[in-house]
N, C-alpha and C positions, 0 to 999 in steps of 0.2 A: 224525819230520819228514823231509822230503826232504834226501837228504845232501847237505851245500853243495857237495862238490866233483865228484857226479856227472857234472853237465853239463860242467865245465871239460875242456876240447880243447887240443890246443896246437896255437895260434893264430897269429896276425902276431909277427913275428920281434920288432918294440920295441916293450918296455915286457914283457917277460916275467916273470911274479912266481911263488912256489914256495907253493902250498898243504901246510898240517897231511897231507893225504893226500899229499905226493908228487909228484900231478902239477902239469903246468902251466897258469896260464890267464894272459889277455889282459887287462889295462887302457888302457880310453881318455885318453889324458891334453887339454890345452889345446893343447899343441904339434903333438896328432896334425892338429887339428881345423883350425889355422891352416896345418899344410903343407898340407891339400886343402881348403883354402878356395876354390881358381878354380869347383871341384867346384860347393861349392853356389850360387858367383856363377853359374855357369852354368843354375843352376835357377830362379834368385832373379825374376825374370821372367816367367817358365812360373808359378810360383807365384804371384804377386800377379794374374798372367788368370786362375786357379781360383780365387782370395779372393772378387778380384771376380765373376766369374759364382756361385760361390755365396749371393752376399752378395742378387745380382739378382733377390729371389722372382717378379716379377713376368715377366721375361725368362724362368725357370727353368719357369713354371708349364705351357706349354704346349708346352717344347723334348720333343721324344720321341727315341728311339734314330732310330725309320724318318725323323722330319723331319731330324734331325742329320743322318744320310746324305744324305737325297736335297741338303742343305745343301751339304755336302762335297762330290757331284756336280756340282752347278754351277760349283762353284769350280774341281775338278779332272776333271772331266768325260773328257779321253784320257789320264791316270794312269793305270797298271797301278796297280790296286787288290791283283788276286791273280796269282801264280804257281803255276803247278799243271803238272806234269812241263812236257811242251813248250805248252801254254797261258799266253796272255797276257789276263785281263780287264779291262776299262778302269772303271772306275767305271760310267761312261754304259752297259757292257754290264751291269754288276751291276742295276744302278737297274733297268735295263726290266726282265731277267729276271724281276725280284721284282714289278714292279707285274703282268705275265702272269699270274704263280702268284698271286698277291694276288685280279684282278680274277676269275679263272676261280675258288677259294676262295671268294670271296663269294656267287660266283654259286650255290655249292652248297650258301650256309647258314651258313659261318662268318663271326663277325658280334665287335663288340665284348664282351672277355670269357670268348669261347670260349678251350680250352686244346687244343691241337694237340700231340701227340708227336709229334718228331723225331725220328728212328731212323737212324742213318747213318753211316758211318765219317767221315772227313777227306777232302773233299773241296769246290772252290767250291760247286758244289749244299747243302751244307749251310749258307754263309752266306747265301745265294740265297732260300734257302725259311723259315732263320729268320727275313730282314730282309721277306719275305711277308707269314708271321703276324702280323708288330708293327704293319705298314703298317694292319692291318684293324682294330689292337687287339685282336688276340687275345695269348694267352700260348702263346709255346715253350715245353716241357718237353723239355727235354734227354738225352734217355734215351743212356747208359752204350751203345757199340755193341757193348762184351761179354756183355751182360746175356743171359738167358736163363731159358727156363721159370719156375718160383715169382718170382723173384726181377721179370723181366720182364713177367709178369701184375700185380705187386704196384707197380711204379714205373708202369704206364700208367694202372692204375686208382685210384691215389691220387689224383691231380689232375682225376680226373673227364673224359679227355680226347674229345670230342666225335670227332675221327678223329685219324689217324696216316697219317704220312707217312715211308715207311720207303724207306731206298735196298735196288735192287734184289741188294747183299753184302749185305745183314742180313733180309731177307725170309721165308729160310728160316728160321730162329729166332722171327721171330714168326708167322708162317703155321705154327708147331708149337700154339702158345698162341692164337691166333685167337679159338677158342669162348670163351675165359675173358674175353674181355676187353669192358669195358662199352661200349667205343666205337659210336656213333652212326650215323658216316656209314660209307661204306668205305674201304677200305685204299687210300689213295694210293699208287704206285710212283714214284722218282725210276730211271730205266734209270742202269745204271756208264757211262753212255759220255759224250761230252760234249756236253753238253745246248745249250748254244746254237750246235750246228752238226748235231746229230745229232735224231731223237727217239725212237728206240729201236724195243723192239718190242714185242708186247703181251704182258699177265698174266693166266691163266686167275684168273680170278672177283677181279682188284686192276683199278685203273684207272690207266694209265700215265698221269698229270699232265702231263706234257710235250708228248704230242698231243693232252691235252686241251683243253690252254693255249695250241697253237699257234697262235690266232687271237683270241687274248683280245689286251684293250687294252695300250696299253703307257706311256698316261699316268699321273702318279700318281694315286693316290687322293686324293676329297675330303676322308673320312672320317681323314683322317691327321691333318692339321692341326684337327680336334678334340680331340683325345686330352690327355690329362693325362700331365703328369710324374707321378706319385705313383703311376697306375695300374703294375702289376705287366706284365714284360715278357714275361721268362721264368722259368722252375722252372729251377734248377740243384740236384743230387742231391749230399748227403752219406750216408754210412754212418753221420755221428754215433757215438752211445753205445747208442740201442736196437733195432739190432736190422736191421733192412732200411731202405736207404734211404729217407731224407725228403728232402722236396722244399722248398729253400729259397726263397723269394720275393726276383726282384730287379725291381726298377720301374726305368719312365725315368729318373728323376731318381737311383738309384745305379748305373745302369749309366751316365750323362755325367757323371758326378762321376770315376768311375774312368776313362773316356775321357780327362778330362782332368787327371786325377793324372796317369798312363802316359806320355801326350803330350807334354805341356808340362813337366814336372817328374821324375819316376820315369826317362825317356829318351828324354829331348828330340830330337825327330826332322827330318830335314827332304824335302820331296818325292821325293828321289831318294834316301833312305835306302832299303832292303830290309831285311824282318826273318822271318828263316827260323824257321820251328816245324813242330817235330814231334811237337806235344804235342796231345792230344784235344780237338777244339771243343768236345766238352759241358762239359769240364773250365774252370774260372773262367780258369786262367794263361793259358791258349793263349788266350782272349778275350780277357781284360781287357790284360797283357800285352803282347801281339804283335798282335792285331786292334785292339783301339782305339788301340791307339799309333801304329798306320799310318797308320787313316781319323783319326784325328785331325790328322796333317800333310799329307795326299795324299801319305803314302810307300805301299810296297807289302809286302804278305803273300804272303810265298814258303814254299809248304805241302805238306809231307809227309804221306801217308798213313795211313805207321806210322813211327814211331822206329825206328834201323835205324844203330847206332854204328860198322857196317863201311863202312856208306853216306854216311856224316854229312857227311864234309867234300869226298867228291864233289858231294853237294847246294852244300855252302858255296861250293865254287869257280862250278858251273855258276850256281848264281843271281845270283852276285856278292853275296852278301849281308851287311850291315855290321854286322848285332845278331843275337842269336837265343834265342828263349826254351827255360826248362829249368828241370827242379825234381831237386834234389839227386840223387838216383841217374841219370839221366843222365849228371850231370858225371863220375859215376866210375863210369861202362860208356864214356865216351870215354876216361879215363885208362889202363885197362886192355887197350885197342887197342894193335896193335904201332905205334909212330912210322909213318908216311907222309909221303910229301914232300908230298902234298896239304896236312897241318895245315900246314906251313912258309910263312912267307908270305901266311897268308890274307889273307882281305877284311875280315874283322872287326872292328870298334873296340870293340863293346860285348856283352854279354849281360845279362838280364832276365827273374829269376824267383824261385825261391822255394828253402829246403832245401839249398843249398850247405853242408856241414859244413866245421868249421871244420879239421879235419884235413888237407886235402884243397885248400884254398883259396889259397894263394897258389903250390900247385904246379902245381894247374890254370892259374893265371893264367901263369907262366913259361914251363909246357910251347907252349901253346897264344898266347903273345903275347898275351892280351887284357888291358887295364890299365884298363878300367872293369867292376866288378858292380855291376848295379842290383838289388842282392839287395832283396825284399820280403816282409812277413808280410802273412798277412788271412784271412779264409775268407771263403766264399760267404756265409755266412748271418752271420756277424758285425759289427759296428759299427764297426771299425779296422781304420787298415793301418797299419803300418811302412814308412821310407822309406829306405833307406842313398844320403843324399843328398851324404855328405861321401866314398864313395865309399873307406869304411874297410873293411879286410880282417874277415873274422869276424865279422861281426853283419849284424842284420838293421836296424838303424841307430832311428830317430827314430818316434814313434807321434804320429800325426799326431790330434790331438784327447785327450779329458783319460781317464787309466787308471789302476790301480792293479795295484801288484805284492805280490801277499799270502801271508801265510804258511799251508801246505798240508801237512797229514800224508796224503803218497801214499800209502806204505805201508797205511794205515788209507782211502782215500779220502777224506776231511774235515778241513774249512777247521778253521783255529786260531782261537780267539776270546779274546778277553778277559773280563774278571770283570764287565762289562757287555753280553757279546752282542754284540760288535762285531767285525768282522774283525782282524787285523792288519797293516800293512805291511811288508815283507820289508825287508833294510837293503842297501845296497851292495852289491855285487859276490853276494849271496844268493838265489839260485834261490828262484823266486815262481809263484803260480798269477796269467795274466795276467785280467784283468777292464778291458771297456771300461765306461766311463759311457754311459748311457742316456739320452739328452733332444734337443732338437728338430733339435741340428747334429747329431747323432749319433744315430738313433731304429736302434730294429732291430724289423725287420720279417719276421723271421721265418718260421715255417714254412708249408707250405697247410693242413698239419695243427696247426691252433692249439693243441689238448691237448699238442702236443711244445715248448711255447713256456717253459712252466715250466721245466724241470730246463735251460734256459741260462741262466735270470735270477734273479740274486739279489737281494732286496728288502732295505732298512734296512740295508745291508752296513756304513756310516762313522757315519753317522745316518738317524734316522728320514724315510720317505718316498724316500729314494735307490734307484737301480734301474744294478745293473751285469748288461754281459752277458759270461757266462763262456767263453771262450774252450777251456777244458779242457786247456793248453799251458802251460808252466813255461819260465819264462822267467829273466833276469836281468842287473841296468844293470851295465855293466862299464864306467861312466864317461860323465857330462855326456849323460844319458836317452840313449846308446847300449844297444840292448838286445843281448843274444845269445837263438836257443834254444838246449833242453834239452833236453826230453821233454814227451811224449802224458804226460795221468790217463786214470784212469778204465779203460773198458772199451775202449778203441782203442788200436791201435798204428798206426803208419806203416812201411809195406813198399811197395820200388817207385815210389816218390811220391805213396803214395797211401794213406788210412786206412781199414786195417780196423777192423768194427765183429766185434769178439769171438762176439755172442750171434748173429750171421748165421752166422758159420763152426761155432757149436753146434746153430743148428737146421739145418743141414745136413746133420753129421756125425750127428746123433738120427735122420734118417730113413733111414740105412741099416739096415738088416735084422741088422744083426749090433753093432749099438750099444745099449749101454744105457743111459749116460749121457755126458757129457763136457763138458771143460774146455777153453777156447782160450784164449792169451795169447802175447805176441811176446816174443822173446828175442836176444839179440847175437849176430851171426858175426861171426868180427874179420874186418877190412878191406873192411866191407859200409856198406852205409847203414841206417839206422831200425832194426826189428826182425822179424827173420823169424819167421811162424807156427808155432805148435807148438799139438798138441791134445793132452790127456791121455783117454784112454779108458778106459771101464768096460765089457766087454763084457756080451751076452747070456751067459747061462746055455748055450744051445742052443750059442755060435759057442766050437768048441774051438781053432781058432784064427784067428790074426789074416791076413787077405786081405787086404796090399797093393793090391794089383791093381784087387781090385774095387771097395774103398773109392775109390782113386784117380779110378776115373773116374767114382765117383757123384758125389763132390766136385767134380771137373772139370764135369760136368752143371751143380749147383747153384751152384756159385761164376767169379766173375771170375779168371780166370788170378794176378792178385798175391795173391787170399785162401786159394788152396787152402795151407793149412800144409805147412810143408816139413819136419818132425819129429811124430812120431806116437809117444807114451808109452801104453802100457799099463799100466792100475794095477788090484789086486784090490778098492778103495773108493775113491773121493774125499772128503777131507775134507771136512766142513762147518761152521760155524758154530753155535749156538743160534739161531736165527733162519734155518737152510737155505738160506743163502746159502756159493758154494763157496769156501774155502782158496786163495785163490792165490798172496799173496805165497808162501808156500815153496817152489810147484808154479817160478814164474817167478825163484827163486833157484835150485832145482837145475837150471835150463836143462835143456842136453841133457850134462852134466859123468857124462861113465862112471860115477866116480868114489863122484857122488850118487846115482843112480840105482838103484831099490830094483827094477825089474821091466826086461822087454824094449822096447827104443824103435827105431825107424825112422826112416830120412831118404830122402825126395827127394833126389837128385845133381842137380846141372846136367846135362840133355842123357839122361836118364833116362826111364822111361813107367812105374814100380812104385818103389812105398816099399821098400828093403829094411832088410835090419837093420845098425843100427848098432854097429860092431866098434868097439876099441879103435884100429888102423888109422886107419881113418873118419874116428875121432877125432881123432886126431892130424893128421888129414890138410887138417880143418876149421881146425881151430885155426890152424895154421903156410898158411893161405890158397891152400894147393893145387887146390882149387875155386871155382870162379867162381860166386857166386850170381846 
């Protein structure tokens, strides 16, 4: 069974209790919940306007994400919507831009249905051209803008996407893959420069959109105010469990649900609020998070291109920004910065996001003056979120709709049952496999590829005819349905804030010329976040030795910068099972430990370009946090 004290962190300073193992964990008491009661009065409001709007099917049926704006445009029509280096855009400039790119889009054929890939770094352009697609009824697909070769053939041509519309940083990457891909129309260009003062310049054999558009209409569309909530809006990508990303389904109706979670409730905003991110549009946080929490109140989204922790709180001062979103390795790549007088003082009241560990948590809070976390759980493609609405240290707070916390042998992969087939419930303060309930306030909707819809949904789990959807995340109540996480199951770890899917980083590492087999799985560096990549290898016969070097940069080719594994184990077999499936629990107990280690192993260094070998030095040098992952 999953050992109960795994997950336990030491946590918020009251109420500290001493686990069988040793360490420390955190319980929620009544007291906690009564001292930050203002917390949730401050929600309680925000809340009962999303009961009611959800309660409203009939208001609900025909709101869409593009009507919502151009909604919120009326209302706040010369609000700076976004900040973007020395760019200011008012809503009223968002709104035309997008009906431009909309009405010239239609003109070329994309129609209700169609599915458009979006290809682009962070920039206004990217919510410009997503709030476009929606406007027509078509579906963004959100394409990863690190994505590349295989990987990036495989995410455009999953969703069937009719064209692509790629900014002109990412161009080169798919103008490598071109011929692969099934698209219909051609390659739309968005130019780097700034689009509603500029129009750029022209694409041998792409067509730059923007002088295309330069004379398209700039009223909304008719075709808007048709559209259905329930219809799907955009593709948002997960790694999952098998393999190369899927593409999860989100409609109107759950992308203004989350508008109005974020807004009114999660952090609560008001027009002259600013909420800085530097987190990827494709990525749910940065959306859900930080963009609709904005256009939710006509406050504004002040937006980085890349995350950039030397940079961070020059951003913070020059925007004057009052919230900003982030998923746990952030927080501790800002903690690891040398002090600045810029953090002193900020603008800040609040942040808003996801993976803050609980290690790490009320120091960050100290260092950096900030006395609200809107920490939250959820995924893309899942049925729940978590709300830390009483604004308690350590946890990811309240799960808003009905779940189950059940008993899970990780070690083995598989659920515990009883002598009826039944699941089990975990007890108190017990690490649990989370499970949302499935039914009409709560539906999950899934992948584009509906054969991946199985292995998230478990049937007859309490009783007969019941349908939960599995989250894959180990959880546990540390008091009054306060949850904390724990840990990834399965085939995923999280590194960098983000999950890898294991069987991607093996068929990667299989199509080097000098692999013969291999194993991936995440393992701990002390004073890091989630789990950093390790692959175990079997080589060729032919390969007498092991090539850093060139492995490295095949990996680099094939993978997004957080999957390439930072530990590389050579072994003369890998285990397998009766059934040829591979041994990993021992592989992911002996880490990267000198000690256990039966053959030659490699690491990636921070600031490195080759795997080299791992010394006993090395080792020591990991351990005692002398490198920065």
């Amino acid at each position: 069974m999953i050992d109960q004290f795994k997950c336990q962190q030491i946590a918020g300073k009251p109420h500290i209790t001493t686990g069988h193992s040793g360490k420390m964990t955190q319980s929620i008491r009544l007291r906690d919940l009564i001292k930050n009661r203002r917390h949730f009065t401050k929600r309680a409001k925000g809340a009962l306007k999303v009961l009611k709007m959800a309660k409203n099917d009939e208001a609900m049926k025909n709101l869409t994400y593009a009507l919502f704006f151009e909604q919120q445009t009326a209302k706040y029509a010369d609000n700076t919507a976004i900040k973007y280096s020395d760019r200011e855009l008012s809503y009223r400039v968002i709104n035309t831009a997008a009906n431009k790119a909309a009405h010239y889009l239609q003109g070329q054929g994309i129609t209700q249905g169609d599915t458009v890939a979006l290809f682009m770094e962070n920039r206004p352009e990217f919510l410009i051209y997503q709030l476009a697609i929606t406007k027509l009824g078509g579906i963004a697909a959100l394409i990863n803008s690190s994505q590349q070769d295989s990987v990036l053939i495989h995410s455009i041509n999953l969703v069937n996407s009719k064209a692509v519309i790629s900014g002109e940083e990412t161009l080169s990457a798919l103008e490598a893959v071109k011929d692969q891909l099934s698209i219909k129309l051609p390659v739309f260009v968005v130019p780097d420069v700034d689009t509603t003062e500029y129009t750029g310049g022209e694409f041998d054999d792409y067509i730059n959109i923007v002088r295309a558009s330069a004379d398209a209409r700039t009223d909304n569309l008719g075709i808007t105010s048709t559209l259905t909530s329930d219809q799907p809006c955009w593709y948002i990508y997960t790694s999952g469990t098998t393999g190369l990303p899927k593409a999860s389904v989100q409609t109107h109706k759950r992308a203004l649900k989350s508008a109005a979670l974020m807004g009114h409730v999660v952090n609560p905003l008001t027009p002259t609020d600013i909420v800085y991110s530097s987190l990827p549009l494709y990525h749910i946080t940065a959306l859900s998070a930080c963009w609709f929490a904005a256009i939710s109140n006509g406050a504004s989204l002040a937006l980085a291109r890349k995350f950039s922790a030397s940079r961070f709180w020059e951003d913070i001062a020059e925007y004057k920004a009052t919230s900003f979103g982030y998923v746990g390795e952030l927080c501790r790549y800002l903690l690891n910065q040398p002090e600045s007088a810029l953090e002193k003082n900020n603008t800040l009241t609040s942040m808003v996001g996801n993976g803050l560990r609980p290690e790490i948590w009320e120091e960050f809070k100290a260092r950096f003056g900030i006395q609200v976390v809107n920490e939250i759980y959820g995924a893309s493609e899942g049925n729940l979120m978590a709300l830390n609405i009483f604004n308690l240290n350590s946890t990811v707070g309240m799960v808003m709709g009905s779940y189950k916390l059940v008993k899970f042998d990780q070690e083995n992969e598989e659920l515990i049952k009883d002598t009826k087939g039944r699941l089990i419930e975990a007890g108190k303060g017990e690490p649990g496999l989370l499970l949302g309930k499935i039914d009409e306030i709560a539906p999950f909707d899934g992948y584009s590829d509906k054969s991946k819809n199985d292995s998230k949904v478990i049937n007859n789990a309490f009783k007969q005819g019941d349908s939960y959807f599995n989250t894959g995340d180990v959880l546990k109540d540390i008091g009054y349905k306060q949850l904390q996480f724990c840990d990834r199951t399965g085939d995923t770890y999280r590194w960098k804030g983000e999950n890898v899917s294991t069987q991607q980083v093996e068929e990667a590492a299989n199509k080097h010329a000098s692999v013969s087999e291999s194993v991936a799985y995440g393992v701990e560096i002390p004073q890091t976040n989630g789990k950093a990549g390790m692959i175990a290898l079997k080589l060729e016969k032919n390969a007498d030795t092991f090539n850093g070097q060139s492995l490295l940069e095949h990996l680099n080719r094939q993978l997004p910068t957080y999957a390439v594994p930072i530990f590389v184990r050579i072994k003369t077999e890998l285990e397998k099972t009766p059934t040829f499936k591979y041994q990993k629990a021992p592989l992911k107990k002996e880490g990267f430990d000198m000690e256990l280690l039966d053959g030659p192993a490699y690491v990636l260094l921070p600031g490195e370009s080759t795997y080299q070998e791992l010394t006993q030095k090395i080792f020591e040098g990991i351990k005692n946090g002398e490198y920065r992952f």
